[in-house]
C-alpha positions as CSV (number, residue, x, y, z in Angstrom):
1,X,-45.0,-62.2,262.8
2,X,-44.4,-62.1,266.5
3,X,-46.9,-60.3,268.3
4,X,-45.0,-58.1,271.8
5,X,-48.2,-57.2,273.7
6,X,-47.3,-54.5,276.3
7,X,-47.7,-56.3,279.7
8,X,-50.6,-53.6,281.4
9,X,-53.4,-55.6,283.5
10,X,-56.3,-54.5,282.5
11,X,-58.4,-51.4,284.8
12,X,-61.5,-52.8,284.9
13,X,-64.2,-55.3,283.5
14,X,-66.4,-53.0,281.9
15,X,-64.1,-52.0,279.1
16,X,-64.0,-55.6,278.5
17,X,-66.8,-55.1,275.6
18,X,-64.8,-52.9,273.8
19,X,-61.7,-54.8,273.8
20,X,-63.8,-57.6,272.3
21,X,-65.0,-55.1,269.6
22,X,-62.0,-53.9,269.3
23,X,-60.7,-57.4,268.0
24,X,-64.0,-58.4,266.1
25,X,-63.2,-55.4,263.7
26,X,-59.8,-56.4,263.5
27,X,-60.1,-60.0,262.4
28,X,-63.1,-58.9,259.9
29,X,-60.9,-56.5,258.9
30,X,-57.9,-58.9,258.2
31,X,-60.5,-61.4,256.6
32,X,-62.2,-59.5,254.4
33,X,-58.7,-57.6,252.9
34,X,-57.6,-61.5,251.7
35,X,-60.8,-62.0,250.2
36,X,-60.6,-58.7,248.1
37,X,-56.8,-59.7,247.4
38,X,-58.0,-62.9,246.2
39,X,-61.2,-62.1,244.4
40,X,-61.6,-59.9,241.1
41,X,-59.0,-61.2,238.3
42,X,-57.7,-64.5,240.5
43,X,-61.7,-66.1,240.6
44,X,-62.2,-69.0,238.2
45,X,-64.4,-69.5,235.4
46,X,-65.7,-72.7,236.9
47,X,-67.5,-72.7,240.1
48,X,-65.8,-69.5,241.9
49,X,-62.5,-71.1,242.2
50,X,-59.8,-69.7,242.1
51,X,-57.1,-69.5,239.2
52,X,-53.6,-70.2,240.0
53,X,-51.3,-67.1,238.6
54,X,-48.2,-68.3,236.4
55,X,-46.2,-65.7,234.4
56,X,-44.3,-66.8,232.0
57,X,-41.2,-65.0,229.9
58,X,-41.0,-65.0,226.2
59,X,-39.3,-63.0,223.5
60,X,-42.0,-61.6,221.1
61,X,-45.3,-61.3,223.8
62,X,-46.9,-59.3,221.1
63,X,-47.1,-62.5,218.6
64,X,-51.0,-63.5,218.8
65,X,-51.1,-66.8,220.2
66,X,-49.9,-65.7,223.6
67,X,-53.1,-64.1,223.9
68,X,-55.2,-67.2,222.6
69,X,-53.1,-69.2,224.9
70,X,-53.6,-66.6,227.8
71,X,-57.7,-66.8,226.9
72,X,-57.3,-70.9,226.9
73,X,-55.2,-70.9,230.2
74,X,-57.8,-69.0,231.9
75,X,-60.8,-71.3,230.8
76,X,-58.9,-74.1,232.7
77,X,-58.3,-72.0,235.8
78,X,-55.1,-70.3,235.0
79,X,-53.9,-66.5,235.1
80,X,-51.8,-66.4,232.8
81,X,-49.5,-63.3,232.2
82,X,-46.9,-63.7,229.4
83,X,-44.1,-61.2,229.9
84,X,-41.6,-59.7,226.9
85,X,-38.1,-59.5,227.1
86,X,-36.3,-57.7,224.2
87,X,-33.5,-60.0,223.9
88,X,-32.7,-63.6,224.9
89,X,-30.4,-63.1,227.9
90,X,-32.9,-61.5,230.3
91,X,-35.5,-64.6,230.6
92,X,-33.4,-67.1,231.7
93,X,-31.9,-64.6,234.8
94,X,-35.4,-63.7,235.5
95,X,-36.8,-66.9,235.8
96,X,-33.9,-68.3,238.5
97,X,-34.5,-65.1,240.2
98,X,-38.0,-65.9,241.0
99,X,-39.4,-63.0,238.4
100,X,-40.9,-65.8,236.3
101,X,-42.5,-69.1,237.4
102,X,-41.8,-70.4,233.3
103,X,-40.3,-69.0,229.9
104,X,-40.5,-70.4,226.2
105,X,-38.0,-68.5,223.8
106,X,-34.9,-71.4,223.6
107,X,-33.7,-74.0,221.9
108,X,-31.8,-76.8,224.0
109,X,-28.4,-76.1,223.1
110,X,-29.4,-72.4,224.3
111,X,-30.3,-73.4,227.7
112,X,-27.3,-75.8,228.2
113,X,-24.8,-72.9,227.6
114,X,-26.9,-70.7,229.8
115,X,-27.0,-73.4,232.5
116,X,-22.9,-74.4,232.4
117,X,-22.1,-70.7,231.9
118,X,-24.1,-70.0,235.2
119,X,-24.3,-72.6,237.3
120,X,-27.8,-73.0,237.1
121,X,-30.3,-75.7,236.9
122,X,-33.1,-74.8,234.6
123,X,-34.9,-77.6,233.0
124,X,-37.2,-78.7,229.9
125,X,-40.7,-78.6,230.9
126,X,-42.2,-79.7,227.4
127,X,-41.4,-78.8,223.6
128,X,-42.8,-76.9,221.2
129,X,-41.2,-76.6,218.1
130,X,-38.3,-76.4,215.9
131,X,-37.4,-73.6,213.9
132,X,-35.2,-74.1,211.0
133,X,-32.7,-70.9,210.7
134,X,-32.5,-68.9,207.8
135,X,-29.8,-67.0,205.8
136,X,-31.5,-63.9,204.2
137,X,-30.0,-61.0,202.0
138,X,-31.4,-57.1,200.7
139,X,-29.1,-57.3,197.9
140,X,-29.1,-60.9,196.1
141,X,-31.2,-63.3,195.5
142,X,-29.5,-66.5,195.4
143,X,-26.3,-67.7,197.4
144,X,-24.7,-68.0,194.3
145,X,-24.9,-64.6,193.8
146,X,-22.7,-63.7,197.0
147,X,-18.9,-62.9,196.0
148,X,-15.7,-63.6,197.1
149,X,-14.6,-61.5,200.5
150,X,-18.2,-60.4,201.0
151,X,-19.3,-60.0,204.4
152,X,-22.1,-62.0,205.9
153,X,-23.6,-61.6,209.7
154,X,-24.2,-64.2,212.0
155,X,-25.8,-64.1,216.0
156,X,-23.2,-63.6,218.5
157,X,-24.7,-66.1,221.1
158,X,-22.7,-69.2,221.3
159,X,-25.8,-72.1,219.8
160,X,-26.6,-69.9,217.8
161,X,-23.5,-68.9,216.3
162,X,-22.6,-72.7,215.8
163,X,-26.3,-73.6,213.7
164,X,-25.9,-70.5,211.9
165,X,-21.8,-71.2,210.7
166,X,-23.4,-74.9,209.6
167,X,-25.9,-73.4,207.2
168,X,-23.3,-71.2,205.8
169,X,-21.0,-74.0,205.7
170,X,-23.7,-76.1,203.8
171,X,-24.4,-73.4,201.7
172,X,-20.8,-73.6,200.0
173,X,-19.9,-70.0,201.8
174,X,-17.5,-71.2,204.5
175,X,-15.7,-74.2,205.3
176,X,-15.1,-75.1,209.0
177,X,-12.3,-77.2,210.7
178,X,-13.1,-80.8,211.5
179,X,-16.4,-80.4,209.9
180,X,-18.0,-78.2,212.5
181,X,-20.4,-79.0,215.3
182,X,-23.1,-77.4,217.5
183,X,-19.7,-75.9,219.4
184,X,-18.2,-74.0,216.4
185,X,-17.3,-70.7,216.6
186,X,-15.5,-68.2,213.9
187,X,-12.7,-69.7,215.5
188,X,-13.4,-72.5,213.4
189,X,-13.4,-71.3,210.1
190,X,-10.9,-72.0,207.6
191,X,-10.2,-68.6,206.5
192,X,-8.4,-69.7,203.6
193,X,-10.9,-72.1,202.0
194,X,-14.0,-69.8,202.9
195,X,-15.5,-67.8,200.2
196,X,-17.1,-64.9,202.4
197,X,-15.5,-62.8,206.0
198,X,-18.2,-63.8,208.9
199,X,-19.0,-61.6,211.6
200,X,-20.8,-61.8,214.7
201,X,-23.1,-59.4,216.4
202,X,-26.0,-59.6,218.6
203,X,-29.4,-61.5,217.2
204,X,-31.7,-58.6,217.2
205,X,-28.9,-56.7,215.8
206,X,-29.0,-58.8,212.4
207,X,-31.4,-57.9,210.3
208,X,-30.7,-54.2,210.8
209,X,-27.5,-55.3,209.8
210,X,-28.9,-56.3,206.0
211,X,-28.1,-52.9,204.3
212,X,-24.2,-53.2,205.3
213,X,-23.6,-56.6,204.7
214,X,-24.1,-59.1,201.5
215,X,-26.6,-61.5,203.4
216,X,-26.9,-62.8,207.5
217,X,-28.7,-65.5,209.5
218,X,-31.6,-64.5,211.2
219,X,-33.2,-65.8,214.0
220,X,-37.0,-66.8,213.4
221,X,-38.1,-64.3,215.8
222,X,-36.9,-61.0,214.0
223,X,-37.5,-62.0,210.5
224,X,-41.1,-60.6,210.0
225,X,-40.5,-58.0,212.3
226,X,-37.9,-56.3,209.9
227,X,-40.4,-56.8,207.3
228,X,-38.6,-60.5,205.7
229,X,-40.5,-63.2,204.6
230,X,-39.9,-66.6,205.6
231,X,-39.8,-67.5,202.0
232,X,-36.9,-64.9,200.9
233,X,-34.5,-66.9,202.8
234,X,-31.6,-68.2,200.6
235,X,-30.5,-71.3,202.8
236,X,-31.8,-73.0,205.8
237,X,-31.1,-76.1,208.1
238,X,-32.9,-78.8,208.0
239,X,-34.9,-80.0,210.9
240,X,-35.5,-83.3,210.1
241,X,-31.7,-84.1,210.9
242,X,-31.7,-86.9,213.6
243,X,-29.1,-84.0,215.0
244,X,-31.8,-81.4,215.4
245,X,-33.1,-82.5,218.6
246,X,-30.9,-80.1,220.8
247,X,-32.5,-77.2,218.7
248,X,-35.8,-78.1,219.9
249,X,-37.6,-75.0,221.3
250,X,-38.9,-75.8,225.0
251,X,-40.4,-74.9,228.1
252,X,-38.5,-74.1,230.8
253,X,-38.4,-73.9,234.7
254,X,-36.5,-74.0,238.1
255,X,-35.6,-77.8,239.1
256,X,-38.0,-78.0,241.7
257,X,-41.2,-76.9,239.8
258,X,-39.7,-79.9,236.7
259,X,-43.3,-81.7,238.7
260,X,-45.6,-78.6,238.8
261,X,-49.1,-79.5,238.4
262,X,-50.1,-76.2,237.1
263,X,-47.2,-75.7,234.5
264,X,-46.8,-79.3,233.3
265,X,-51.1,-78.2,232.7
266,X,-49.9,-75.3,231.0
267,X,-47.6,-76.9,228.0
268,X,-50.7,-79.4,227.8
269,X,-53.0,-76.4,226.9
270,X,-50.3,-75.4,224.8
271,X,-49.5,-78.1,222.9
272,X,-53.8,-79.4,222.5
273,X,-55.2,-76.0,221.8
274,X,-55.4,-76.0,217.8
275,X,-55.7,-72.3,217.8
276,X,-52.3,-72.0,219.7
277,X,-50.9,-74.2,217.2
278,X,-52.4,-72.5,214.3
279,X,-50.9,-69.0,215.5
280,X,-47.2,-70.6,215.8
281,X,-47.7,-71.6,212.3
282,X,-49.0,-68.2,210.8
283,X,-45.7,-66.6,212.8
284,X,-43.6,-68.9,211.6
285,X,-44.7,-68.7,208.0
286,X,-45.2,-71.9,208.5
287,X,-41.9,-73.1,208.7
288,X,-42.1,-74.5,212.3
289,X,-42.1,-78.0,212.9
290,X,-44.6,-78.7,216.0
291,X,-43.4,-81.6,218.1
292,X,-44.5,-83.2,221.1
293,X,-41.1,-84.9,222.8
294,X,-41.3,-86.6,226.6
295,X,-39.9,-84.5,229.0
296,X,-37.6,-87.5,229.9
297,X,-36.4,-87.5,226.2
298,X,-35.9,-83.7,226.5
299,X,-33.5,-83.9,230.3
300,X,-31.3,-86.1,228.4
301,X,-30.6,-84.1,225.5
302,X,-30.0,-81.3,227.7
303,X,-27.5,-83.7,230.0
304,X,-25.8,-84.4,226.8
305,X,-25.6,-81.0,225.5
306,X,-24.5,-79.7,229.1
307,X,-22.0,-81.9,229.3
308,X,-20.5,-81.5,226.2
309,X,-20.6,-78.3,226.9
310,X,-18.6,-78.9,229.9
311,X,-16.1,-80.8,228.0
312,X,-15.4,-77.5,225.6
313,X,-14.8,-75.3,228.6
């Protein structure tokens, strides 16, 4: 900040003394207001240091390992806050807008649309896991049971959409033009040789959607928060499909933080700490697969998906 001194000599020498005082109080002032700001929550465990802050974005803060994460961030000299986000289009917006330093709630494929859609450059940090997607019903128990011209639900976000008209398609409920790919849409479906109407909504929308329809596919993250089990669902991918890669969950960030110290630290933490693990797995009802991919393995996935992407446009 430029300083514009008013240009008065001064009267005489003897108020020199309290000029000097004058200042002395100032710069203890200024000094001792940045150690306050920097003390309290900000010093380390080890030594006095201090932690560096990171907030990351996620959908579902109030799962438990964030806090065992946040607890085994902080013993390695991180301040961690995890943020929620009710749905998944806000982290990605709040991360490029500086809000976020790092978010984990998407799949590849997610962050590929999101990046082509807007321009961006947001970029695997490290993996987590993959989810395999599940079909669940309130009313039957079996796919077999589902009738001709019921109605069934899928997510209204594009990678989504496509994963979840492939298990319907694999389940015997649909058929899809050309086979289907990661960039189907209801476009795609053969109307005439599907057994069920598909719909699309919004994922959080879906399994309040259960009571209306004959069955819909759920994203991982709202099944035991509408009070499912894991183990009711009545079809699923499979993530041991060379194909799955692109619907491995990651870490991401802004471009220029891909060689962060502090968050590459972070998905370390995150990927050692057993407890962390453990917690996915109990979430997950132990139906995530825990994987450990090289970020370089990750970019190029997303470079492929991003350009197919591209191409579909």
């Amino acid at each position: 900040m430029s300083e514009n001194h008013p240009q008065i000599a001064p009267p005489a020498q003897r108020r020199t003394p309290l000029l000097v005082g004058i200042a002395v109080l100032a710069v203890l002032a200024v000094v001792g207001g940045f150690l306050w700001s920097r003390g309290g929550d900000d010093a380390g465990a080890a030594g006095g240091e201090e932690r560096e802050k990171v907030v990351l974005g996620t959908v579902g803060a109030s799962d438990p390992y964030w806090q065992v994460l946040v607890d085994a961030a902080a013993d390695e000299g991180i301040d961690l806050e995890v943020k929620d986000f009710a749905d998944y289009t806000q982290p990605n917006p709040a991360l490029s807008e500086g809000e976020l330093d790092i978010n984990q709630f998407q799949h590849i494929v997610y962050l590929a649309e999101y990046n082509v859609a807007n321009d961006d450059d947001i970029v695997p940090l490290g993996s987590t896991a993959i989810y395999p997607l599940g079909l669940y019903s309130q009313k039957v128990d079996s796919v077999e049971e589902i009738q001709d011209g019921d109605t069934v639900v899928v997510p209204d976000d594009d990678s989504n959409q496509a994963r979840a008209l492939l298990i319907l398609q694999s389940a015997g409920l649909i058929t899809l033009e050309d086979g289907g790919s990661i960039y189907s849409t209801l476009a795609d479906i053969d109307e005439s040789a599907s057994k069920v109407e598909v719909k699309a909504i919004k994922a959080d929308l879906t399994p309040t959607s259960l009571p209306d329809v004959a069955a819909a596919v759920i994203n991982n993250d709202f099944v035991e928060k509408a009070g499912l089990s894991f183990e009711d669902a009545l079809a699923t991918d499979d993530v041991d499909d060379p194909n799955a890669l692109p619907y491995v969950n990651v870490f991401a960030v802004r471009a220029e933080d891909r060689d962060d110290p502090t968050l590459l630290k972070l998905v370390e933490i995150y990927q050692d700490t057993q407890a962390v693990l453990d917690g996915v797995q109990d979430v997950s009802g132990g139906t995530a697969e825990l994987v450990q991919i090289p970020q370089d393995e990750l970019q190029a996935s997303l470079d492929d998906v991003e350009a197919d992407t591209a191409a579909q446009k």
